[in-house]
N, C-alpha and C positions, 0 to 999 in steps of 0.2 A: 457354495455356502456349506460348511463344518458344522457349525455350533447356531442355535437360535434357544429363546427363551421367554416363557411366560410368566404372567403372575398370580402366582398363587401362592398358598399358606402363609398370606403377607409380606411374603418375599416376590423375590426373582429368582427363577428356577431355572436353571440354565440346563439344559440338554445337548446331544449329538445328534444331529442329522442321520436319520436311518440308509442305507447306503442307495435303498430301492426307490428311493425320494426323489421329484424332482419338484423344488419350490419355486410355486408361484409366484407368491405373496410373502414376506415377510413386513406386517404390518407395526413394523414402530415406529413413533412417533419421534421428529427432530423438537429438541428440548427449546425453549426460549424464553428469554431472561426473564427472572418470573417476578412476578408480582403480588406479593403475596399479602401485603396491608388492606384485611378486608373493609376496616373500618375507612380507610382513606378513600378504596374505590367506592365507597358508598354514599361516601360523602360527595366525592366529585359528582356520583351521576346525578346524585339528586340536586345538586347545583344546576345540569345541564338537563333540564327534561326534554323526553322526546314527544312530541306533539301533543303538550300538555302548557298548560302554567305552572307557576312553578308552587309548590307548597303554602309559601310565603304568601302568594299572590290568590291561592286560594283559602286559603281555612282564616277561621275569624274565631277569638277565644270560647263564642257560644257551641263551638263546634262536637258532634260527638262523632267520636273515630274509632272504628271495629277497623283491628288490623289482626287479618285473616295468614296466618302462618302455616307452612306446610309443616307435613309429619315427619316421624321420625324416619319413613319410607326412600323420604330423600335425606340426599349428606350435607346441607350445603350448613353455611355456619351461623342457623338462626339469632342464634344469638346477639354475633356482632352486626348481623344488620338491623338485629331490634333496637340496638341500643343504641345508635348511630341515626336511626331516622326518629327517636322519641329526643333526642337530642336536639333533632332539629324541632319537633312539633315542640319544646317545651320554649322556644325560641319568639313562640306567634304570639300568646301561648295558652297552648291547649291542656285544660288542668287536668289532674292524672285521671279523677271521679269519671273525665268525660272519657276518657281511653280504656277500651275493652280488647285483649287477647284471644283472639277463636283459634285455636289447632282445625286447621281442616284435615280433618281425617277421612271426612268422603264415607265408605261404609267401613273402614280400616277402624281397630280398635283407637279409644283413646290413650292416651299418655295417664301412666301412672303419677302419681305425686313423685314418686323417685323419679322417673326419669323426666319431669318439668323441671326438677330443681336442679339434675345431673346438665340437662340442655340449655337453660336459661339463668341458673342461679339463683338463690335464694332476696338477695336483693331487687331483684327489678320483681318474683314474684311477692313478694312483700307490697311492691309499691301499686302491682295493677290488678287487674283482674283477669283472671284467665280462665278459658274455658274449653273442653273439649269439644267439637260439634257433633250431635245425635243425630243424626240422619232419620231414626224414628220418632224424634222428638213431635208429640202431638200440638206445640205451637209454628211447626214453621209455615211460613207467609209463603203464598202466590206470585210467580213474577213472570210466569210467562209459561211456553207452552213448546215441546218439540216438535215437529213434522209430523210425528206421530199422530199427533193431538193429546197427546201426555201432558198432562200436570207438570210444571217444574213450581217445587216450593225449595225455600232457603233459610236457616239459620235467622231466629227473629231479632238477634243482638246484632244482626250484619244488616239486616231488612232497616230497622231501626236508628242505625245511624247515620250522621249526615255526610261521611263521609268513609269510604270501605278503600284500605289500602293492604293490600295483596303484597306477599314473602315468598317467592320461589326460588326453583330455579330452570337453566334452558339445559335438559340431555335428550339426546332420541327416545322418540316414543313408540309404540310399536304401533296403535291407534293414531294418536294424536298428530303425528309428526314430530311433535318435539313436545315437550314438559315446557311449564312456567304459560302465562300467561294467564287465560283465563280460565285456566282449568283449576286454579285458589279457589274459584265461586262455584264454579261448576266440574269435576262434581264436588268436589274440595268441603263446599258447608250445605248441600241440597240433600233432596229428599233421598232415599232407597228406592223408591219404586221408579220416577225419573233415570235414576243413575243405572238402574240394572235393565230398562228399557235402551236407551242411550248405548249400554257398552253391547247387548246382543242384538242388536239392529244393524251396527254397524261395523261392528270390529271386523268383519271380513267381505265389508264393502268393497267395488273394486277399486274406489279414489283411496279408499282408508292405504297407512303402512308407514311404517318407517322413514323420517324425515321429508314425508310429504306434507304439503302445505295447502296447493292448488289444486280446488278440486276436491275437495277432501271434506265429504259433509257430514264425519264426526266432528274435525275440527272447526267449519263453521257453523253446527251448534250450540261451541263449547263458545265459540265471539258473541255468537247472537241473544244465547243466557246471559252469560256476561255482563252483553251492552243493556239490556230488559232490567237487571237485579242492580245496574248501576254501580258498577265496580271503576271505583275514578282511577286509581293509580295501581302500577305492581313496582315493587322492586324485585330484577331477576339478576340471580348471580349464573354468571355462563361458567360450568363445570370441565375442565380438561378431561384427556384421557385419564389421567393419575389420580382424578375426583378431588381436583382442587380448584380454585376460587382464578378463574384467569382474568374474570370483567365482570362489570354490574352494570345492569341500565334498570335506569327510574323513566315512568310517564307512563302516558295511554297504554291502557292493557292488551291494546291489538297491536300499536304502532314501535311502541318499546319491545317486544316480544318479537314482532319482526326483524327490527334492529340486532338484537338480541340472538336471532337465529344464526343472520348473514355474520356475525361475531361465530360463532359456534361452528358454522360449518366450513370455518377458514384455520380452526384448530384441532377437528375432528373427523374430517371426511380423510376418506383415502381408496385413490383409483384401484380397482382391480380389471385387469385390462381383458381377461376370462374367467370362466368358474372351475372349478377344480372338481378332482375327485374324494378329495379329504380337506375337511379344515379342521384345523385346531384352533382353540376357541375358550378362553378360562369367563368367567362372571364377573370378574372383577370391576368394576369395585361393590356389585351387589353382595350381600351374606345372608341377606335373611327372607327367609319362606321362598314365596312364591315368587320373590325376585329373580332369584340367582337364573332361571331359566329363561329371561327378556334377551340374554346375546344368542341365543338361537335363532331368534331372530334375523339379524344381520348373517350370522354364517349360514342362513336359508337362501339370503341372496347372492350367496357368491358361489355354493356350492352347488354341482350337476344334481338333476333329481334321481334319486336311485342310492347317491354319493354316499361318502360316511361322514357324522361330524363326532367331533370329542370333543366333549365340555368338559371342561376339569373346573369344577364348581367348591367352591368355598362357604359354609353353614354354621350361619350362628343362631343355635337356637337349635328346638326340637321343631322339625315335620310333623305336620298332627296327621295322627293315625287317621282322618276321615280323609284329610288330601290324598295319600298314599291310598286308602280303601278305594277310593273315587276313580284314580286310574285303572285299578285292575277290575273293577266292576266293569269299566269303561272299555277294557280291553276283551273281557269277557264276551259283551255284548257286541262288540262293535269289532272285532279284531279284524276281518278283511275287510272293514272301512271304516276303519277313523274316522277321515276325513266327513265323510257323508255324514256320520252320527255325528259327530262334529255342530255342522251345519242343521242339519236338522232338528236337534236343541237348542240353539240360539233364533232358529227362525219360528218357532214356536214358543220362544219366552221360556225355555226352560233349562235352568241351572244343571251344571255337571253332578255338584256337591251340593245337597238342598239342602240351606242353612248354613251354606258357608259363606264367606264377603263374598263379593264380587269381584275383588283382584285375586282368590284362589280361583273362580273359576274363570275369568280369564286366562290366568296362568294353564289351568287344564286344558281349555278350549286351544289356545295356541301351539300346546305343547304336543295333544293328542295332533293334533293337524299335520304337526311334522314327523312324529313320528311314523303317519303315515305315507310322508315322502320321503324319506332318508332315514338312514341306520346310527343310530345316537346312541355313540359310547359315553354313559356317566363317567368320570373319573373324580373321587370322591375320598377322606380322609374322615371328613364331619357323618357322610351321609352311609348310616348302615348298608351292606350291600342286599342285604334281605328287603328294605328298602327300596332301592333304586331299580331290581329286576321288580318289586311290584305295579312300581312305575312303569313299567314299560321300558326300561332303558337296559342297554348291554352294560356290566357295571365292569371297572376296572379299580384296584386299589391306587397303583402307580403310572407314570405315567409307559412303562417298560410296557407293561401288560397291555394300555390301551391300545400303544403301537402295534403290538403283536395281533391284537383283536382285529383293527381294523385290516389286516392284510386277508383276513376272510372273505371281507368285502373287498379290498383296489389291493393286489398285490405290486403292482408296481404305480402308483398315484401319482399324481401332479396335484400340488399341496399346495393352503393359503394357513399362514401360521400367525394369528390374531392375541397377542399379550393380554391385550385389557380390551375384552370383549363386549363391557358396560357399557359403555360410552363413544360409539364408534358411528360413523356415519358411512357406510360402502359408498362410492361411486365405480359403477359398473354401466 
């Protein structure tokens, strides 16, 4: 193998095989025939529920319907599956007064007026009501309790109504096993102190990880709130590698999401038959914040510990100076063990970034973790390199350089070369 190729700076970047290479993995994806009418697969699924009734068969014109929407964190195409299942409710019918819009943002910022109208259009927000969820909101409702014995409260316009239909979508999670299901409710419209209890109790569980499912007592949890807060339906749209729209399943938020998985991991997985000494590895289709660093993830699993990885990461938007501050504080304190400092802020309840969401310090907790097991070249366009060595990372501008870098570390490697490193499922 000559030539291989990533994506990045919204392209496809084609490169040369360095000569001292020997690839393991070239991880892309065979194409197939695509399907790309989101509004038709939306419609079909919600025709076909999965271990549900069907819409029809449930809602009665008294009905009031909180439809819980994910953020702008995920890509999937809010939009057309809004407007395709109010199509269907206007059908029974359910009058607009009774139907409420929640952005579940979980502790993630809300949506501006620009971008609800950039997302959804100025038409349909004319017609409904929409609304961000406040996670410190001082009315949200009781609906049940973690392992912990924590509090879980939710959104009172979701508590409230008689019927909570859920907008995701299904990609690998790095906790969860996968995105979509009931994680619309929880942590989607719940409280802060639940949710930040939840993500460091568990994130480095030894069930928790990447496309786990069994076993896994973050993600049964996130079913058990779920099932408590009464979340009747989700629609999930299953994301390809290319972060586009390959299938939709409507029904039960456990059983549809299941469905939904085995859909996912028949377009997304990809054996690696060893681990390597270098992967290469782009974020795509992540750009913003604390995203772009979730496919370290995946390239942890395939790569030897000690290894090298390069991310060649894509940024839209500015890194706030306190995430960036947070790692090299982090590194300061903690630099011959990460890992341990790591762990021993989450097992104590205490945030990397105090006062920042919860998915920056996630993103920190995961990131510092690896970095204390493998040598992580940034390779970066968006991300200043003053920057990215504050992070803690080897920064490289191009991809020439990062090659060269890693020969510090594996001068003669055995390589796994990863395009779109978002949405990837390892089987190893």
């Amino acid at each position: 193998m000559k030539k291989a190729f990533i994506f990045y700076q919204h392209q496809k970047i084609p490169f040369e095989i360095p000569p001292k290479w020997k690839v393991l993995t070239f991880a892309q994806f065979n194409d197939y025939p695509l399907r790309r009418n989101v509004r038709e697969l939306t419609k079909n699924a919600i025709k076909n529920p999965i271990q549900s009734l069907s819409l029809k068969d449930s809602l009665s014109s008294s009905d009031r319907i909180a439809i819980i929407v994910e953020d702008l964190t995920r890509t999937s195409p809010k939009r057309l599956i809004l407007e395709a299942l109010i199509e269907d409710l206007d059908q029974v019918p359910i009058h607009r007064e009774n139907i409420s819009v929640i952005i579940a943002v979980g502790t993630h910022r809300g949506l501006t007026p620009e971008e609800l109208e950039t997302t959804f259009g100025r038409e349909i927000l004319d017609r409904y009501e929409f609304t961000n969820h406040d996670c410190y909101a001082p009315d949200l409702v009781y609906v049940g309790k973690l392992k912990t014995g924590q509090d879980v409260k939710i959104n009172r316009k979701v508590h409230e109504a008689t019927f909570r239909i859920g907008i995701g979508s299904i990609v690998p999670h790095p906790m969860n096993g996968f995105g979509g299901g009931g994680k619309i409710l929880f942590p989607g419209v719940a409280d802060f102190d639940s949710i930040l209890q939840h993500h460091l109790k568990y994130t480095f569980h030894e069930g928790t990880g990447l496309g786990k499912i069994r076993e896994n007592i973050f993600y049964d949890e996130v079913c058990a709130i779920a099932r408590s807060a009464k979340l009747d339906f989700v629609i999930n749209s299953i994301l390809d590698q290319k972060d586009q729209v390959y299938d939709v399943v409507f029904g039960d938020p456990i059983h549809a999401h299941l469905v939904g998985i085995e859909r996912s991991k028949a377009i997304i997985s990809k054996k690696f038959l060893k681990k390597s000494d270098l992967t290469v590895i782009t974020s795509f289709p992540y750009m913003e914040g604390p995203q772009i660093v979730k496919p370290l993830i995946p390239a942890s699993m395939v790569t030897k510990e000690g290894g090298c990885i390069i991310l060649a990461a894509d940024c839209e938007g500015n890194i706030p100076d306190a995430f960036v501050e947070s790692f090299e504080r982090f590194h300061s304190e903690h630099g011959n063990d990460l890992l341990g400092g790591v762990l021993k802020h989450f097992e104590n309840n205490h945030l990397i970034m105090e006062g920042g969401a919860i998915d920056f310090n996630m993103a920190l907790g995961l990131t510092l973790a690896l970095q204390h097991r493998f040598n992580i070249i940034l390779l970066s366009k968006d991300i200043p390199r003053e920057k990215g060595e504050k992070m803690g990372f080897i920064f490289a501008e191009d991809l020439e350089k990062a090659f060269e870098l890693s020969e510090t570390v594996c001068s003669h490697p055995k390589v796994h070369i990863i395009p779109s490193g978002g949405i990837i499922l390892p089987d190893v």
